[in-house]
PDB file of N, H, CA, C and O in Angstrom:
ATOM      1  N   UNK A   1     -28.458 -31.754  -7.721  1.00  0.00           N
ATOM      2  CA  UNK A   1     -29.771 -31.145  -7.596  1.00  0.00           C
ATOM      3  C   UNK A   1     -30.360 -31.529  -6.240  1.00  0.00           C
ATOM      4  O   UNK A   1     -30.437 -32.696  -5.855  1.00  0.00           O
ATOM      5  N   UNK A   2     -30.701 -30.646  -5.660  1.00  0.00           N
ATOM      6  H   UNK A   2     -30.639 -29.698  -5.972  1.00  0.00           H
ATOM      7  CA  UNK A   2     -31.447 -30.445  -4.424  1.00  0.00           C
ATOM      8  C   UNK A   2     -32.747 -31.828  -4.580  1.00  0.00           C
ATOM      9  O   UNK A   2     -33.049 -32.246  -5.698  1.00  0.00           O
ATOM     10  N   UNK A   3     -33.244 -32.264  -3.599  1.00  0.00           N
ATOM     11  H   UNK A   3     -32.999 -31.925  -2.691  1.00  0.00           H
ATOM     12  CA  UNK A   3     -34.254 -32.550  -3.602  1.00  0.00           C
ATOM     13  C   UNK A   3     -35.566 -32.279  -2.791  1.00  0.00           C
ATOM     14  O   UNK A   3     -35.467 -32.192  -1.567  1.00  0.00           O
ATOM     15  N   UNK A   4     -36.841 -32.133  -3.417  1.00  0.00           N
ATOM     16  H   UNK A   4     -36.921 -32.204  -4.411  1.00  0.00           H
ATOM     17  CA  UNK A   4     -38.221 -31.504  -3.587  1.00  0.00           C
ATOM     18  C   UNK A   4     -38.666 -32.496  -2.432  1.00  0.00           C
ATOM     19  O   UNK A   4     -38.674 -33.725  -2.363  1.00  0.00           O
ATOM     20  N   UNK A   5     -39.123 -31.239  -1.335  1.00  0.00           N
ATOM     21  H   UNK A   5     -39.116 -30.241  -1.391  1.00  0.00           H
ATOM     22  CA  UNK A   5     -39.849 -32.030   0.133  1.00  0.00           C
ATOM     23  C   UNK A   5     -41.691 -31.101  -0.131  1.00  0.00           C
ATOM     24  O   UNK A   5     -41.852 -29.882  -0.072  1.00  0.00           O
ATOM     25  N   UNK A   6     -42.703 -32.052  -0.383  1.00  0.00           N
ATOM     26  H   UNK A   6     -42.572 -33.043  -0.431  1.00  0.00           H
ATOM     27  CA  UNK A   6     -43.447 -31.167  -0.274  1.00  0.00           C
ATOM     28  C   UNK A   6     -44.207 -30.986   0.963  1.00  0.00           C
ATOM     29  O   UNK A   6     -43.934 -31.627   1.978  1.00  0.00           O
ATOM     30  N   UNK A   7     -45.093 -30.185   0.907  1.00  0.00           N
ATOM     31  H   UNK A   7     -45.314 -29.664   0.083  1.00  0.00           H
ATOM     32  CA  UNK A   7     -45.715 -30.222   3.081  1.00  0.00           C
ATOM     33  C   UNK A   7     -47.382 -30.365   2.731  1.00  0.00           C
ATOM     34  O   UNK A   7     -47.727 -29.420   2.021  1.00  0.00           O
ATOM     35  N   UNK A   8     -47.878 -30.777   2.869  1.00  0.00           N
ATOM     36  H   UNK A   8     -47.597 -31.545   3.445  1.00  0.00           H
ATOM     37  CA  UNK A   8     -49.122 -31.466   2.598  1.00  0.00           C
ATOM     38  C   UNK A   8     -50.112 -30.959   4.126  1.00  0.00           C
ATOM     39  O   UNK A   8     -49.595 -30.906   5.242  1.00  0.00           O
ATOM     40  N   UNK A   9     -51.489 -30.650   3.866  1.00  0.00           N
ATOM     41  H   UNK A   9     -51.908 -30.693   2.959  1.00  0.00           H
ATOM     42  CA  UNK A   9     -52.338 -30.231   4.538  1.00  0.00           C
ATOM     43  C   UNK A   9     -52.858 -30.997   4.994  1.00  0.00           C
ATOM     44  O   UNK A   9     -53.161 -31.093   6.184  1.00  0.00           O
ATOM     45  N   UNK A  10     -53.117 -31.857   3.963  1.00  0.00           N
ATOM     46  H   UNK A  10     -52.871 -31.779   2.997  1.00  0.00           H
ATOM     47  CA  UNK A  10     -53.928 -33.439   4.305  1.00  0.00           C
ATOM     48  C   UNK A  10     -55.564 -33.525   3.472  1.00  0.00           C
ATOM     49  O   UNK A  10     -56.288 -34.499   3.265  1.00  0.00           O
ATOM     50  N   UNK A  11     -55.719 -32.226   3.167  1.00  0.00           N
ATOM     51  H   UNK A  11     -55.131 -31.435   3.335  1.00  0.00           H
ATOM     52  CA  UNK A  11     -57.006 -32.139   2.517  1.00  0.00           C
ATOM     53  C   UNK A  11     -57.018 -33.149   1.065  1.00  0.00           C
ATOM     54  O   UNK A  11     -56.055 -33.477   0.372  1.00  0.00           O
ATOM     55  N   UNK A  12     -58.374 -33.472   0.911  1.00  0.00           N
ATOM     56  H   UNK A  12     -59.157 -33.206   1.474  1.00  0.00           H
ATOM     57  CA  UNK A  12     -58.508 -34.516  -0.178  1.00  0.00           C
ATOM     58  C   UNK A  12     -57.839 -33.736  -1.701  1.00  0.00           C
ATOM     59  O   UNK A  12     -56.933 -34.261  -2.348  1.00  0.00           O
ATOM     60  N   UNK A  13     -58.476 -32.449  -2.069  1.00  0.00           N
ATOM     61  H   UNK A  13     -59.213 -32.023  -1.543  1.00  0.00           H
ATOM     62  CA  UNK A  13     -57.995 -31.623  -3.193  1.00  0.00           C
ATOM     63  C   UNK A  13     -57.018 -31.309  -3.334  1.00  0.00           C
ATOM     64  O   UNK A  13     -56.676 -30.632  -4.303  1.00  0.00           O
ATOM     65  N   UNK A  14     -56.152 -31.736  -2.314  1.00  0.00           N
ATOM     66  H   UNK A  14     -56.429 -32.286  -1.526  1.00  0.00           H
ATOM     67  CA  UNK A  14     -54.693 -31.189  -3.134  1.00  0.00           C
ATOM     68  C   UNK A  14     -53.546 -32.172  -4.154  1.00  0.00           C
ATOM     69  O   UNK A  14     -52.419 -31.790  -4.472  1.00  0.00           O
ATOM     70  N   UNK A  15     -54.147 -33.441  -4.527  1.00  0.00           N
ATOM     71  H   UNK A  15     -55.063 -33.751  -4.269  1.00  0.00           H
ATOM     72  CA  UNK A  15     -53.439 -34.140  -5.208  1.00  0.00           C
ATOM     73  C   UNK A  15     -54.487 -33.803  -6.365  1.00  0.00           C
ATOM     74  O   UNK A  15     -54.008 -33.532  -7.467  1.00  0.00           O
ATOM     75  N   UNK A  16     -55.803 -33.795  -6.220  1.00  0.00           N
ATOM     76  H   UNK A  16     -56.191 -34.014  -5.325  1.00  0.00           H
ATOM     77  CA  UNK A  16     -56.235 -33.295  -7.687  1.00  0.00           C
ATOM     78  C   UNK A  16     -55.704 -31.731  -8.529  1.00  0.00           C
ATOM     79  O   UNK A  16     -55.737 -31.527  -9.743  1.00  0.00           O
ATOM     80  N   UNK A  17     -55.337 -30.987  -7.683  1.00  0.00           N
ATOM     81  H   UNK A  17     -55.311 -31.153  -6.697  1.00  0.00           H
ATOM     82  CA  UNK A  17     -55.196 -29.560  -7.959  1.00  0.00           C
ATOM     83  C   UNK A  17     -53.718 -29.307  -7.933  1.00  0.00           C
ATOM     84  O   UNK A  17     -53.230 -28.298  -8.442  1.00  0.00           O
ATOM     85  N   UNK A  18     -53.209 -29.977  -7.502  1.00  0.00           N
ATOM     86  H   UNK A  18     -53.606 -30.796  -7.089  1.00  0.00           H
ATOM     87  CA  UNK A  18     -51.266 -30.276  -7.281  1.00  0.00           C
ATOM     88  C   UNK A  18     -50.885 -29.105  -6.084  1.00  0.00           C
ATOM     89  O   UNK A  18     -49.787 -28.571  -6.239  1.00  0.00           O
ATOM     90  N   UNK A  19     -51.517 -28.758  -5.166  1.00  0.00           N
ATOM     91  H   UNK A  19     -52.409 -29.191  -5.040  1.00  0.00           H
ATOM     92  CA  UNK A  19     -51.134 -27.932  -4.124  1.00  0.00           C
ATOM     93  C   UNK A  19     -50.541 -28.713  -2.797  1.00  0.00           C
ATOM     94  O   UNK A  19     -50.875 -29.744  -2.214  1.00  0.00           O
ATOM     95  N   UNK A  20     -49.423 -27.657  -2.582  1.00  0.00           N
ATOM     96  H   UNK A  20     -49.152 -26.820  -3.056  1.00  0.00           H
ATOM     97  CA  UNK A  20     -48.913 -28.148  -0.841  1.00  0.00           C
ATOM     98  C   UNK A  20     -48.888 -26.915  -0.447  1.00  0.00           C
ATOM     99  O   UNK A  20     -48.625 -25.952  -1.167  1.00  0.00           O
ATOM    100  N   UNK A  21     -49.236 -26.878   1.031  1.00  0.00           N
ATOM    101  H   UNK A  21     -49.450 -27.660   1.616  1.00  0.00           H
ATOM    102  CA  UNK A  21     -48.839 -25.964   2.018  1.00  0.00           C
ATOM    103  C   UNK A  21     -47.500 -25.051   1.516  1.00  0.00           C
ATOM    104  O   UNK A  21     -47.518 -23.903   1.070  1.00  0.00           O
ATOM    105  N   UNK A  22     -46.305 -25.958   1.739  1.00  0.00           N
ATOM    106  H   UNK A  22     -46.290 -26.890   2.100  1.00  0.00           H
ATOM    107  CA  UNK A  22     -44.830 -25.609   1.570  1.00  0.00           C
ATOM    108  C   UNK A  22     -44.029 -26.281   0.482  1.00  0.00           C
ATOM    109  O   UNK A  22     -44.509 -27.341   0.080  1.00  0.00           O
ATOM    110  N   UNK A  23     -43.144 -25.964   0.046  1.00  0.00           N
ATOM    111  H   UNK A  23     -42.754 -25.103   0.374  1.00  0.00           H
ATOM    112  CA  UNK A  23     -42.120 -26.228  -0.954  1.00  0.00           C
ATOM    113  C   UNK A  23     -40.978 -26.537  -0.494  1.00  0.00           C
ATOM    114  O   UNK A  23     -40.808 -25.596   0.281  1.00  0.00           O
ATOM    115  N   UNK A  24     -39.890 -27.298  -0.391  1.00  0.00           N
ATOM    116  H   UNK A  24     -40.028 -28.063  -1.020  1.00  0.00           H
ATOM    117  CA  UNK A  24     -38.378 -27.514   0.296  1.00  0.00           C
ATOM    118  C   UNK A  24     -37.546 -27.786  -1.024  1.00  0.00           C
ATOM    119  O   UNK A  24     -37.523 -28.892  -1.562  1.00  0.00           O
ATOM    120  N   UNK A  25     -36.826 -26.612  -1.523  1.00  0.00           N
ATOM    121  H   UNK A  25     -36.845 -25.713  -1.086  1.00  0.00           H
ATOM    122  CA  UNK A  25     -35.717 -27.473  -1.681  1.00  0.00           C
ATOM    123  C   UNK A  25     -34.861 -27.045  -1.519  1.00  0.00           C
ATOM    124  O   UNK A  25     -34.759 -25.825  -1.386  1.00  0.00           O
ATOM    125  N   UNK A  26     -33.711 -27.992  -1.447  1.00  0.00           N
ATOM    126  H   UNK A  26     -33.794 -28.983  -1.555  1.00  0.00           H
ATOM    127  CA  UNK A  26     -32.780 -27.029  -0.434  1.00  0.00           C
ATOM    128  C   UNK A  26     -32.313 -25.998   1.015  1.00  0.00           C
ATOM    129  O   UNK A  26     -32.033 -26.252   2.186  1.00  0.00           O
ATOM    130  N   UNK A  27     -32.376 -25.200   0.488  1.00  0.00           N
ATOM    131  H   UNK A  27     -32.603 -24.994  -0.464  1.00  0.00           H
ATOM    132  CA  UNK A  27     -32.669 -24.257   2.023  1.00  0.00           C
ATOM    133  C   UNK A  27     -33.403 -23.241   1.394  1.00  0.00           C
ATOM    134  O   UNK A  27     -33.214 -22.033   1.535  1.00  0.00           O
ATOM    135  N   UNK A  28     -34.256 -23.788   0.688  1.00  0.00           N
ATOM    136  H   UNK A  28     -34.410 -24.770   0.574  1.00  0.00           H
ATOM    137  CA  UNK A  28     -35.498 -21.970   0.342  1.00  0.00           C
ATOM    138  C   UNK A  28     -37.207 -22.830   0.657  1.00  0.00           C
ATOM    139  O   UNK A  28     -37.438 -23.836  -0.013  1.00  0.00           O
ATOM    140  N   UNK A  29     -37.644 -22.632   1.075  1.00  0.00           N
ATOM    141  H   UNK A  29     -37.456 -21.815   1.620  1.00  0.00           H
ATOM    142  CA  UNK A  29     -38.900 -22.848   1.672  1.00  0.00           C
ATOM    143  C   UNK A  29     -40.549 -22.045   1.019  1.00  0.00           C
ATOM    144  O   UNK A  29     -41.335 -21.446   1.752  1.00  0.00           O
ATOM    145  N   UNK A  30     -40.661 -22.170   0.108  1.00  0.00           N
ATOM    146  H   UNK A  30     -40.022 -22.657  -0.488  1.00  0.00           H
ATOM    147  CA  UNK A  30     -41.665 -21.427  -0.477  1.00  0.00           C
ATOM    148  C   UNK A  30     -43.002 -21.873   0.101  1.00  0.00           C
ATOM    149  O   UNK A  30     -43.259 -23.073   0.201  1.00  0.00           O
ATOM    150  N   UNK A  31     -43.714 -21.083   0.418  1.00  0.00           N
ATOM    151  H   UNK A  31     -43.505 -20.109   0.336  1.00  0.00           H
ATOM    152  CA  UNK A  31     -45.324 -21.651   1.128  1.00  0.00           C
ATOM    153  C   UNK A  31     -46.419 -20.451   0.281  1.00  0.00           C
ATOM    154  O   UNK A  31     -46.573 -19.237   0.148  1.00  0.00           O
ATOM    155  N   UNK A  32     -46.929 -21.587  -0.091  1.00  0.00           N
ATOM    156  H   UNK A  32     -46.804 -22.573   0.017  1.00  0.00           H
ATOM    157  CA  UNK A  32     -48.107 -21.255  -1.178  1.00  0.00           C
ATOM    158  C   UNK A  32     -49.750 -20.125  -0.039  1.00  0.00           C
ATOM    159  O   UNK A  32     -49.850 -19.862   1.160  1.00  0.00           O
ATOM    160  N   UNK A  33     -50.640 -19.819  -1.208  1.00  0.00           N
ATOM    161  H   UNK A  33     -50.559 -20.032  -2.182  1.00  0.00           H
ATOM    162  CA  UNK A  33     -51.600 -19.053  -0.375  1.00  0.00           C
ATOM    163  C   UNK A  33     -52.011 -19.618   0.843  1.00  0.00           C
ATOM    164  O   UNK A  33     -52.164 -20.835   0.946  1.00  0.00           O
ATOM    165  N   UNK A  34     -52.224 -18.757   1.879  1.00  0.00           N
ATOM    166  H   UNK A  34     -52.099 -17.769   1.795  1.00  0.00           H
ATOM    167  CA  UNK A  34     -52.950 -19.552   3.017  1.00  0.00           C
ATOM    168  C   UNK A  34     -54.349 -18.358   3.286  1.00  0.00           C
ATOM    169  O   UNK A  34     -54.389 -17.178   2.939  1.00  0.00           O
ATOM    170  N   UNK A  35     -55.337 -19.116   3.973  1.00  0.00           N
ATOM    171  H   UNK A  35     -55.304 -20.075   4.255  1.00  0.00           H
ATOM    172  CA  UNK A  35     -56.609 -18.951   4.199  1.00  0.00           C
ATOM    173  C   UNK A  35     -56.743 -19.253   5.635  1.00  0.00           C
ATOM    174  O   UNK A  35     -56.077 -20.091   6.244  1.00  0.00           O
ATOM    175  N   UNK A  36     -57.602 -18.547   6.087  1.00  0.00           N
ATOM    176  H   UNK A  36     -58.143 -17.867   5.592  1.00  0.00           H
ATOM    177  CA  UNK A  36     -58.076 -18.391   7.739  1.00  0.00           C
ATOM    178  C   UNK A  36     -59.496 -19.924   7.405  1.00  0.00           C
ATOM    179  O   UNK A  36     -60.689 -19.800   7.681  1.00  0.00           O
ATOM    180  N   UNK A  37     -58.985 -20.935   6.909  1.00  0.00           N
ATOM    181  H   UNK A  37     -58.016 -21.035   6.684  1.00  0.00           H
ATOM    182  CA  UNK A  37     -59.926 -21.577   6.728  1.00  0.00           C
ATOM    183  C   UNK A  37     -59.490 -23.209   7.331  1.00  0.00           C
ATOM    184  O   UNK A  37     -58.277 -23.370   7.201  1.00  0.00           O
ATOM    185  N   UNK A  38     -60.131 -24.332   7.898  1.00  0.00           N
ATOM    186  H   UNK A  38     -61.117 -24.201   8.004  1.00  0.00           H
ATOM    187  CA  UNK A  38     -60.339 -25.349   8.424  1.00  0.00           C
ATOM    188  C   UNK A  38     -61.383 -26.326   7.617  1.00  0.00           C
ATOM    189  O   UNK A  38     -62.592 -26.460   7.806  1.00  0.00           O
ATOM    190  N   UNK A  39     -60.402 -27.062   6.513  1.00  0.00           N
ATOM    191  H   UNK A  39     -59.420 -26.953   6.359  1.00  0.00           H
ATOM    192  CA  UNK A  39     -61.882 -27.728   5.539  1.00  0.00           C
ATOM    193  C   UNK A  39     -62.600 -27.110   5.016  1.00  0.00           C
ATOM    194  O   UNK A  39     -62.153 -26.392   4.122  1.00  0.00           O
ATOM    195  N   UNK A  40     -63.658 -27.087   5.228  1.00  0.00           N
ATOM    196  H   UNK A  40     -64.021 -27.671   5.955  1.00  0.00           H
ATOM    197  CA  UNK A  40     -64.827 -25.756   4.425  1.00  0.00           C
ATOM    198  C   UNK A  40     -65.491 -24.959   5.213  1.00  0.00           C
ATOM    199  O   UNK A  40     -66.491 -24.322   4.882  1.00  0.00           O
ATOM    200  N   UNK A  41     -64.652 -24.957   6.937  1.00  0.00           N
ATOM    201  H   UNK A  41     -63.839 -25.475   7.206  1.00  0.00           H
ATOM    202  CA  UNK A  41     -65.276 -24.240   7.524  1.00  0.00           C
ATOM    203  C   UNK A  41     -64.262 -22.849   7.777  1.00  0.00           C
ATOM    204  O   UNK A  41     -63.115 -23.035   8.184  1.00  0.00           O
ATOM    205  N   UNK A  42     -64.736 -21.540   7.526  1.00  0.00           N
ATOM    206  H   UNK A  42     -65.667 -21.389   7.196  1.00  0.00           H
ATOM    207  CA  UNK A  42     -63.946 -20.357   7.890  1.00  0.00           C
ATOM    208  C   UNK A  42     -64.057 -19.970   9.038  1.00  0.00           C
ATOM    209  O   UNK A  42     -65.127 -19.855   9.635  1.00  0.00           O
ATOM    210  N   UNK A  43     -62.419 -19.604   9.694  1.00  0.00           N
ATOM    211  H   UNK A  43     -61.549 -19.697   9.209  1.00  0.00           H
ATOM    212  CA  UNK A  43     -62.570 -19.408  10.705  1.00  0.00           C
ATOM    213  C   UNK A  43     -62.195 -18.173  10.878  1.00  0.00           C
ATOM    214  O   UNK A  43     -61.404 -17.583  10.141  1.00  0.00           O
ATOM    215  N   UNK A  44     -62.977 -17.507  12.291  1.00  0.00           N
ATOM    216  H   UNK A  44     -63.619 -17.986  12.890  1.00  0.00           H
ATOM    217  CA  UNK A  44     -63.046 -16.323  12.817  1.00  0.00           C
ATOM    218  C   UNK A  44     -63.544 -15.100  12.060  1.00  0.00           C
ATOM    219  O   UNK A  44     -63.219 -13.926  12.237  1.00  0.00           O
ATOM    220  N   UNK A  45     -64.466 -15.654  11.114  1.00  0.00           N
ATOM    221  H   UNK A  45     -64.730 -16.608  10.971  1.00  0.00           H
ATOM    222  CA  UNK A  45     -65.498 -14.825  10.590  1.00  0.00           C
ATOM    223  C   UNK A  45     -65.601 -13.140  10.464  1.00  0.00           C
ATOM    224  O   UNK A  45     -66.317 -12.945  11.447  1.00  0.00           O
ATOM    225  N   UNK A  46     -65.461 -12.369  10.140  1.00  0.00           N
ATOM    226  H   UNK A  46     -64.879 -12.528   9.342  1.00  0.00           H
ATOM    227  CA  UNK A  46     -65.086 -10.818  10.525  1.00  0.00           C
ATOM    228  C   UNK A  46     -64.313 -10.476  11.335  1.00  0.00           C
ATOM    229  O   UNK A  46     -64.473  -9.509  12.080  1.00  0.00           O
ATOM    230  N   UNK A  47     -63.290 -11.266  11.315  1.00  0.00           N
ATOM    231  H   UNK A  47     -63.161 -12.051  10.710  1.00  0.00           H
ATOM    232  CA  UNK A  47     -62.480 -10.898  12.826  1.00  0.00           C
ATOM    233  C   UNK A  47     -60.935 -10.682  11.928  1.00  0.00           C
ATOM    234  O   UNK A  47     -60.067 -11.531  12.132  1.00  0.00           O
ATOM    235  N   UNK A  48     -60.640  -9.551  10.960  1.00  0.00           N
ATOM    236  H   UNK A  48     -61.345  -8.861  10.794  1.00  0.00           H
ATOM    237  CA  UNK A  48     -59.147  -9.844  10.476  1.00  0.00           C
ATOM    238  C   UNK A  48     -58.227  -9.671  11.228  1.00  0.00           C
ATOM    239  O   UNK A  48     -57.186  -9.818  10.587  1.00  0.00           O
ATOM    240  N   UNK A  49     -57.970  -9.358  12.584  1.00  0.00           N
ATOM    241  H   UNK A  49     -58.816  -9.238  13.104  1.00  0.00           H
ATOM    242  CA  UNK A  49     -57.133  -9.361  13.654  1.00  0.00           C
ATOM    243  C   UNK A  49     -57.124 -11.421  14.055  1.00  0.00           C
ATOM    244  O   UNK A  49     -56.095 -11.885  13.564  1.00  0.00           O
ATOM    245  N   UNK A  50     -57.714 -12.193  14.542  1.00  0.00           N
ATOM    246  H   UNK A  50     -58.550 -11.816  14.942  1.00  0.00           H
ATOM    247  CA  UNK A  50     -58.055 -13.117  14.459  1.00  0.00           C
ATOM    248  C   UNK A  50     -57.614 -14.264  13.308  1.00  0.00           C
ATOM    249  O   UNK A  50     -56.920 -15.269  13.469  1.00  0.00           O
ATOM    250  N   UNK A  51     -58.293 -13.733  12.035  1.00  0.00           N
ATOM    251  H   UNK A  51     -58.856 -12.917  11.905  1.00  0.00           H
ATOM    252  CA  UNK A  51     -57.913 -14.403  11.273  1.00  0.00           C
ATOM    253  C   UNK A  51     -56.181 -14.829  10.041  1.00  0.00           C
ATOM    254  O   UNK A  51     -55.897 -15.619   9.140  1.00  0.00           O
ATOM    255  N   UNK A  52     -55.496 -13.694  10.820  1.00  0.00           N
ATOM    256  H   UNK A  52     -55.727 -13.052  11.552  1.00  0.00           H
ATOM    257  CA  UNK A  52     -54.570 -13.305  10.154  1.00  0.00           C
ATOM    258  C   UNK A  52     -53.790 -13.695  11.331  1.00  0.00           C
ATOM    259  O   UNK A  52     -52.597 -13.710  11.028  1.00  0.00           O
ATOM    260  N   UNK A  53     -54.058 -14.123  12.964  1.00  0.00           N
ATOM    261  H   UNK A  53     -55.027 -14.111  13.210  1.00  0.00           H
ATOM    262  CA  UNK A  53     -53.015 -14.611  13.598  1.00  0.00           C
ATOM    263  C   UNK A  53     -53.140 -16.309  13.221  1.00  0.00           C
ATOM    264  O   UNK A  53     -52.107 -16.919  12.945  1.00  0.00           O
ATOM    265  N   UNK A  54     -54.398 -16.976  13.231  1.00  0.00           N
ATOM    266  H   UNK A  54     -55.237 -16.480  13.456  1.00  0.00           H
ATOM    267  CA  UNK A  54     -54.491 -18.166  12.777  1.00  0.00           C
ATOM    268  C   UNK A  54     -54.066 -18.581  11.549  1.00  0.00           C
ATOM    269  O   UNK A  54     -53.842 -19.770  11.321  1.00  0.00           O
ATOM    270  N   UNK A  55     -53.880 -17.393  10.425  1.00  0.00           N
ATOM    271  H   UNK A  55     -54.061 -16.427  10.610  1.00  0.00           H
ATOM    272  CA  UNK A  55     -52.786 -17.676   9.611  1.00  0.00           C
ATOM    273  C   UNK A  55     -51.741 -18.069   9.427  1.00  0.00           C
ATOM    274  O   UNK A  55     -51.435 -19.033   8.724  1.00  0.00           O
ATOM    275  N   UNK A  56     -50.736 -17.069  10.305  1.00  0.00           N
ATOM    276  H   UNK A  56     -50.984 -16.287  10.876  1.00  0.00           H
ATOM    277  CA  UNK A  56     -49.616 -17.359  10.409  1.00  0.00           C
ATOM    278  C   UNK A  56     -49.178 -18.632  11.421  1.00  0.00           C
ATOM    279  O   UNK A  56     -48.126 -19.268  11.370  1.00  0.00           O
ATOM    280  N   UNK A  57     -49.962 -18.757  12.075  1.00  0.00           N
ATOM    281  H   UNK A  57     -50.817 -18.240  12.117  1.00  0.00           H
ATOM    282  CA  UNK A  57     -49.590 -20.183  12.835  1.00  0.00           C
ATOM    283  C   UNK A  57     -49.946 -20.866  11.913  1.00  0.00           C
ATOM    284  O   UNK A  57     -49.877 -22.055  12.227  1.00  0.00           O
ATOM    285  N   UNK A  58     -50.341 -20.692  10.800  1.00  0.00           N
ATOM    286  H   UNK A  58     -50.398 -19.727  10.545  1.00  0.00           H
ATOM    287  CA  UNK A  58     -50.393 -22.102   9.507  1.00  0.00           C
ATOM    288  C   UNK A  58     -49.244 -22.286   8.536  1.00  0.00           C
ATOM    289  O   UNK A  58     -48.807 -23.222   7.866  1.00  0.00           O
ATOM    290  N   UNK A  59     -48.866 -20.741   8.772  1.00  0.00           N
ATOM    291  H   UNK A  59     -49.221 -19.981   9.316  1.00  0.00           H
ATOM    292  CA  UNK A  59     -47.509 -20.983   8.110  1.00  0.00           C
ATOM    293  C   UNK A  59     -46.538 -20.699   8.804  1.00  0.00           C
ATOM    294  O   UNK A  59     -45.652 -20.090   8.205  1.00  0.00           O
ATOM    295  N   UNK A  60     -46.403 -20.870   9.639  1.00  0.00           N
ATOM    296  H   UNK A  60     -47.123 -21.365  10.126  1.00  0.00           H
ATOM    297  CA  UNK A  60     -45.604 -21.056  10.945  1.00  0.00           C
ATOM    298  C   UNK A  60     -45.235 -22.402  11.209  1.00  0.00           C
ATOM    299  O   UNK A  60     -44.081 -22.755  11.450  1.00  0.00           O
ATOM    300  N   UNK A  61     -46.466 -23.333  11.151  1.00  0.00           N
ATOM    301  H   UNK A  61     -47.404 -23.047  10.956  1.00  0.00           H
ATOM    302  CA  UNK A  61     -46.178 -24.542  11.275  1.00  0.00           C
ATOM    303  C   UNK A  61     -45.481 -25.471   9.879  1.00  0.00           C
ATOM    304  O   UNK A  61     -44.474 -26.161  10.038  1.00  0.00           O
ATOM    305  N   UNK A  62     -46.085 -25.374   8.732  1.00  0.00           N
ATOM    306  H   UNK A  62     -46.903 -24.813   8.602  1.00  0.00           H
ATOM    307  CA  UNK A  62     -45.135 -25.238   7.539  1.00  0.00           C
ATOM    308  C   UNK A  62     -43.952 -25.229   7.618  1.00  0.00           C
ATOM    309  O   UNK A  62     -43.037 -26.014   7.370  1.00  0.00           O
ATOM    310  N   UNK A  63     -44.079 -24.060   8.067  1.00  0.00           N
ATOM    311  H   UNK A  63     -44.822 -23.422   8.269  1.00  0.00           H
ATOM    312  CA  UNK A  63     -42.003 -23.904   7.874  1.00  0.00           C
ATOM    313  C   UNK A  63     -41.225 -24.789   8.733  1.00  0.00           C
ATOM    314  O   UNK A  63     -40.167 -25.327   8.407  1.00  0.00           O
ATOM    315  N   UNK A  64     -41.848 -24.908   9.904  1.00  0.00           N
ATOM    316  H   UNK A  64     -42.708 -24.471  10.168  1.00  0.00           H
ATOM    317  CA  UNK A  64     -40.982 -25.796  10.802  1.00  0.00           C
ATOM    318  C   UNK A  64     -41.260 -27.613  10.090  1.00  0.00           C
ATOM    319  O   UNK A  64     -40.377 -28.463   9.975  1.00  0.00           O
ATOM    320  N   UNK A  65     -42.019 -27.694   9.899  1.00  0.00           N
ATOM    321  H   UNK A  65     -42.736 -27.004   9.992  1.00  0.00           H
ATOM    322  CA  UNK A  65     -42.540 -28.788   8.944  1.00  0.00           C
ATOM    323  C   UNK A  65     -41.425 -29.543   7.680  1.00  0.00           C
ATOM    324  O   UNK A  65     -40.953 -30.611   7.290  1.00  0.00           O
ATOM    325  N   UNK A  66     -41.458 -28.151   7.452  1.00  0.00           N
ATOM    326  H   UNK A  66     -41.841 -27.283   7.769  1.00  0.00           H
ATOM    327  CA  UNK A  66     -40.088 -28.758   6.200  1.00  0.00           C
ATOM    328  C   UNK A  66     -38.566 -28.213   6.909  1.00  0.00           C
ATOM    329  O   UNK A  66     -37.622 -28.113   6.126  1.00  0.00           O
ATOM    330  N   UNK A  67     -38.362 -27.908   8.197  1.00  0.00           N
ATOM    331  H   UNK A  67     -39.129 -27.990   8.833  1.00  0.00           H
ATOM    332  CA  UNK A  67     -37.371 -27.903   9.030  1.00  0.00           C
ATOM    333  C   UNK A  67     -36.836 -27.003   8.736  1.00  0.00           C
ATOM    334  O   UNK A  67     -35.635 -27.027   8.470  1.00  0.00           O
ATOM    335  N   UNK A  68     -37.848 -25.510   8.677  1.00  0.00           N
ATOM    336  H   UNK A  68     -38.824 -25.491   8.894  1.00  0.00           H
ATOM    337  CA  UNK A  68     -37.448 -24.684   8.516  1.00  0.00           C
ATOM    338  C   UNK A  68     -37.721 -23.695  10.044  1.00  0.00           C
ATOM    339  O   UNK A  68     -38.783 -23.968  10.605  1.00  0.00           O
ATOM    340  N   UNK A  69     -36.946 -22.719  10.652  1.00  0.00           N
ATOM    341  H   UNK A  69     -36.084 -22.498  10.196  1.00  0.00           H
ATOM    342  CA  UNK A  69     -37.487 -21.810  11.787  1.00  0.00           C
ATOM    343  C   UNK A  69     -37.559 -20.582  11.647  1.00  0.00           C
ATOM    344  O   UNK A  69     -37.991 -19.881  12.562  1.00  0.00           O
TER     345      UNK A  69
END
């Protein structure tokens, strides 16, 4: 059996709520919802061009995170 790498945000709620960024096991990489958000502050406000590139650099970074490209 493979073993479970999880990728952590760092935010306080995610050990109460059981969330990570990313999933590893093995070679499949699952990455949970992401949000155009920074703590409780949202970023780029009406801007979904904006907020949907700062997305993917969140899960962009994720993937490489659990050594994925």
């Amino acid at each position: 059996m493979s073993k479970r790498i999880n990728i952590s945000t760092g935010t306080p709620w995610e050990d109460q709520v059981g969330f990570s960024r990313a999933v590893r096991v093995g070679n499949c990489i699952e990455v949970a919802g992401t949000a155009a958000a920074d703590g409780d502050e949202i970023m780029f406000p009406y801007e979904p061009y904006e907020q949907t590139h700062y997305i993917l650099l969140k899960i962009k970074q994720a993937i490489e995170d659990a050594g994925g490209s």
